[in-house]
C-alpha positions in Angstrom: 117.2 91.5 89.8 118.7 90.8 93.3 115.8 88.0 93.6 117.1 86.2 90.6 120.6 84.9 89.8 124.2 86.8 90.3 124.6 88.1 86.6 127.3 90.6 87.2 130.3 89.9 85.8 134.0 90.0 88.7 135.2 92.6 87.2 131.8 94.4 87.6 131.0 93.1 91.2 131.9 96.1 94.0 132.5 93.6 96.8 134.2 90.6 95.6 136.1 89.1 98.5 134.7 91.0 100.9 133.0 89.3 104.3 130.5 91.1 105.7 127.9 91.0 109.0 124.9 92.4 108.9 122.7 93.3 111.9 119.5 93.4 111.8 119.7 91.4 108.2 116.4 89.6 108.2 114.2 92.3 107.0 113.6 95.5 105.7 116.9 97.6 104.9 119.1 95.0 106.4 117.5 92.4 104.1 118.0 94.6 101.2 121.1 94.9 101.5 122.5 91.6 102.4 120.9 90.7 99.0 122.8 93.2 97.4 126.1 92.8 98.8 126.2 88.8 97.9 125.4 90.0 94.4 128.8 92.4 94.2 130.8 89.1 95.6 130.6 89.7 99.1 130.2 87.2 101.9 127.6 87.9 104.3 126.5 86.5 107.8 123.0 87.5 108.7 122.9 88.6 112.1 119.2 89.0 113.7 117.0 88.2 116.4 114.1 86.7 113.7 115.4 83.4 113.3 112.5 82.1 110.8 113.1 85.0 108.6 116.8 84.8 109.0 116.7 81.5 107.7 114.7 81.8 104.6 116.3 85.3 103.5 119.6 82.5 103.5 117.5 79.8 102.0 116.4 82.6 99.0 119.9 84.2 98.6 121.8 81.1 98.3 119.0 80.0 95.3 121.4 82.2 93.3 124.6 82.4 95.1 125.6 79.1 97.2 127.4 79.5 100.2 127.5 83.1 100.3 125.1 83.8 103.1 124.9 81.9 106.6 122.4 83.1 109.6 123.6 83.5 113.2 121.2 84.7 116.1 122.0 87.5 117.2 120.5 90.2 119.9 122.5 93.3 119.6 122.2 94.2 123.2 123.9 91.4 124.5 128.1 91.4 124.3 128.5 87.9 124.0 126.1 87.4 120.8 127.9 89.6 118.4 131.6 88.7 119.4 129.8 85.7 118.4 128.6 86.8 115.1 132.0 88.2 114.2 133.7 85.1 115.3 131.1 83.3 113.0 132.4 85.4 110.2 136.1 84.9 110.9 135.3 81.3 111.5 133.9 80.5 108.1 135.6 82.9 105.7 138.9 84.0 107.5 138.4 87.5 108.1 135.9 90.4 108.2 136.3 93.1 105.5 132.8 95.3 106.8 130.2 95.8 109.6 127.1 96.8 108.9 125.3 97.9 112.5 122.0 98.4 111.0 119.5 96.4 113.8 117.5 99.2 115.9 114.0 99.7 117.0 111.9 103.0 116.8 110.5 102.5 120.8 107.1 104.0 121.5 104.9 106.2 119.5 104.7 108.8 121.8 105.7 112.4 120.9 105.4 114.3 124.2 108.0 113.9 127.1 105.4 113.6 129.9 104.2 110.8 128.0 107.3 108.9 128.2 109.6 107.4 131.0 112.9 106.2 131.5 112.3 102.9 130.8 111.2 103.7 127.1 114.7 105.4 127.0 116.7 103.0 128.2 115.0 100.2 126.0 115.6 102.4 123.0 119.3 103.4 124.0 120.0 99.7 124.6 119.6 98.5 120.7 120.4 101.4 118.7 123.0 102.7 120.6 124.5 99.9 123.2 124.1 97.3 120.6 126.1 100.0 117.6 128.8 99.9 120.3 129.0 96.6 120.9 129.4 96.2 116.6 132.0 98.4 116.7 134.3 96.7 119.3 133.7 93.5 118.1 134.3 94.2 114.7 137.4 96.7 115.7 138.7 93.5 117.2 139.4 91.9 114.2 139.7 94.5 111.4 142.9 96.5 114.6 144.9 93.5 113.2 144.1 93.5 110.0 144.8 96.9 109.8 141.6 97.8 107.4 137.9 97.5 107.4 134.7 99.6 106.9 132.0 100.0 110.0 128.8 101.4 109.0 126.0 102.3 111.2 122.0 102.8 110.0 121.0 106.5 111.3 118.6 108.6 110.4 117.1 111.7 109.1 116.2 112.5 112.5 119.5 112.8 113.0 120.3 116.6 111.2 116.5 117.3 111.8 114.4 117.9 114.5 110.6 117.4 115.6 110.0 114.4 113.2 110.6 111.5 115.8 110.2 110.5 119.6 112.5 111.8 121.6 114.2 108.7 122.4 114.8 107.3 119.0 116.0 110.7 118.0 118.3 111.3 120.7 119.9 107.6 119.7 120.2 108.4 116.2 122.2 111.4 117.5 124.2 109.3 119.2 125.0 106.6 117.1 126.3 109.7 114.9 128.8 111.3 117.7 129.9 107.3 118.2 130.8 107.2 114.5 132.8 110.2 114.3 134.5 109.3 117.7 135.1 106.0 116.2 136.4 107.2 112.9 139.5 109.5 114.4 140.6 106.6 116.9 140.4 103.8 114.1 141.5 106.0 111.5 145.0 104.5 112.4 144.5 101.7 111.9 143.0 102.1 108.3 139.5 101.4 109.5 136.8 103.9 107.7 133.6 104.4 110.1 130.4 106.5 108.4 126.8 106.4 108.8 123.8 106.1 106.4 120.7 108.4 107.6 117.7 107.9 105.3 114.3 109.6 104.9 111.5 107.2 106.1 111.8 103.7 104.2 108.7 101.9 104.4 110.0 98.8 106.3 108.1 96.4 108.2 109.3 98.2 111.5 108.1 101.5 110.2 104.5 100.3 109.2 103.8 98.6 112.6 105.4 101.9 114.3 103.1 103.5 112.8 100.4 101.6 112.4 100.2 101.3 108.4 100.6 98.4 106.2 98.9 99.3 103.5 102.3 99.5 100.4 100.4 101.8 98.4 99.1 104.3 101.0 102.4 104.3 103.3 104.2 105.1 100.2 101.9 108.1 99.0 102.1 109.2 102.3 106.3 109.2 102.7 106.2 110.7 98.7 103.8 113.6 99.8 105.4 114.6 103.0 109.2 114.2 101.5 111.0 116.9 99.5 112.4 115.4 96.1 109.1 114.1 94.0 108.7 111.9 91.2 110.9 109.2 93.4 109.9 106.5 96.3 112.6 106.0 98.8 113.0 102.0 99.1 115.1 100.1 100.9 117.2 99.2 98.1 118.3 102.8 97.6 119.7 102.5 100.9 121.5 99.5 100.8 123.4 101.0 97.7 124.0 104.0 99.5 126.1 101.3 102.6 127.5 99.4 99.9 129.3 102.5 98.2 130.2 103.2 101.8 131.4 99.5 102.1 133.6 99.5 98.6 136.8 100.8 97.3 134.8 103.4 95.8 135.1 105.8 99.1 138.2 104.2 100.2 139.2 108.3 101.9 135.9 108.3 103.2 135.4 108.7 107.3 133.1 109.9 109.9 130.7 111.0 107.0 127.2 111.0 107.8 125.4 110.3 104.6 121.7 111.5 104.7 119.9 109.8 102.1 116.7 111.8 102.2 115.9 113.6 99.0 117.0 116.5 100.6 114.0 116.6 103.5 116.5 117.7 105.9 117.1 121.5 104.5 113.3 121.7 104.9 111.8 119.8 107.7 108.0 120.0 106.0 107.1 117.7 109.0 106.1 113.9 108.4 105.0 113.8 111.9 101.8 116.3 111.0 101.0 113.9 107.7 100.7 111.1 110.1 98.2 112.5 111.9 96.2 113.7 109.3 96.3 110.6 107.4 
């Protein structure tokens, strides 16, 4: 459906008006959801490192919805790139009703502390957490003024669980949580929501190379098997709709909510890590 042409209707369309940037927009989640916030009537700009795919996720989206979408490069770590996405935004449509801070990396494999170092930390820290800050100021920026806005942030499960990820992408998650709920109390005056989204593993293209499985049909078997709530895939489509609720009117009172979208793996922790391995 969000391949094809726009079909809903204004009145039915959860976004209309709205300008939006995305990070980390090219692929997987980010993708996903870029797609699905054109098709409620929002304005996106696509904010990524990948140009190439950046370019043809706009060349695909605008097949149905013409001058909706626009690419701008975009390396989260660096200051100067996503005032410039933001400006991009403010540029083209005016103003900037959301900010999805969804780019982040998952930074090496390894499990054990003595197999890690600070550099592995620090490389980690710098996207998912440096670069979440630097969304937040920019976009606070512009939405201070306005006096509203929604910032939304990509966690994770591994954020209200432990032992399922390395230590560094874990801790970051943890992080980008505390930021969120810092955020939402100081921008809370200013009529600016601030939440998080933390889904169960998603089989995106930075979750098969991480961990080393491309295969669609086995790398979903194996996140159905080792999850909690059967009978359902977790895709990244699910978790797009969970930011676009978080974007709309529809939780217009809602702030500093982590939203765990993981089929309820979190009250049980039956450890994906383990599958994994065995697999």
């Amino acid at each position: 459906m969000m391949e094809g042409s726009s079909s809903l209707s204004p009145t039915t369309q959860r976004l209309a008006g709205k300008v939006a940037v995305i990070t980390g927009g090219a692929s997987g989640i980010g993708a996903a959801t870029a797609r699905l916030f054109v098709q409620h009537g929002a304005k996106v700009v696509i904010a990524d490192i990948q140009d190439a795919l950046g370019l043809s996720l706009c060349d695909s989206i605008r097949s149905f919805a013409s001058d909706s979408v626009n690419f701008v490069h975009c390396d989260v770590t660096s200051d100067s790139d996503v005032g410039a996405a933001v400006d991009a935004a403010v540029a083209k449509h005016g103003r900037l009703d959301i900010m999805f801070s969804n780019a982040g990396i998952p930074g090496s494999p390894a499990i054990s502390i003595l197999d890690l170092n600070r550099a592995d930390l620090e490389n980690v820290f710098n996207v998912n957490v440096f670069g979440a800050f630097n969304c937040a100021k920019h976009a606070a920026r512009v939405m201070i003024p306005a006096r509203k806005g929604a910032i939304i942030f990509t966690s994770s499960v591994v954020s209200v669980t432990a032992g399922m990820g390395p230590h560094p992408y874990t801790a970051s998650k943890h992080a980008v949580v505390g930021l969120a709920k810092n955020l939402c109390v100081e921008l809370g005056e200013f009529g600016i929501r601030v939440n998080c989204v933390s889904p169960y593993g998603v089989l995106t293209p930075m979750l098969a190379k991480h961990i080393g499985l491309y295969d669609k049909e086995v790398g979903e078997r194996l996140i159905s098997e080792s999850g909690n709530l059967k009978g359902a895939v977790l895709e990244e489509e699910d978790v797009a709709a969970a930011a676009m609720w978080l974007a709309s009117e529809e939780s217009k009172y809602v702030s500093g909510l982590n939203l765990v979208v993981d089929g309820g793996y979190g009250t049980t922790n039956p450890g994906f890590v383990e599958a994994v391995k065995r697999l």
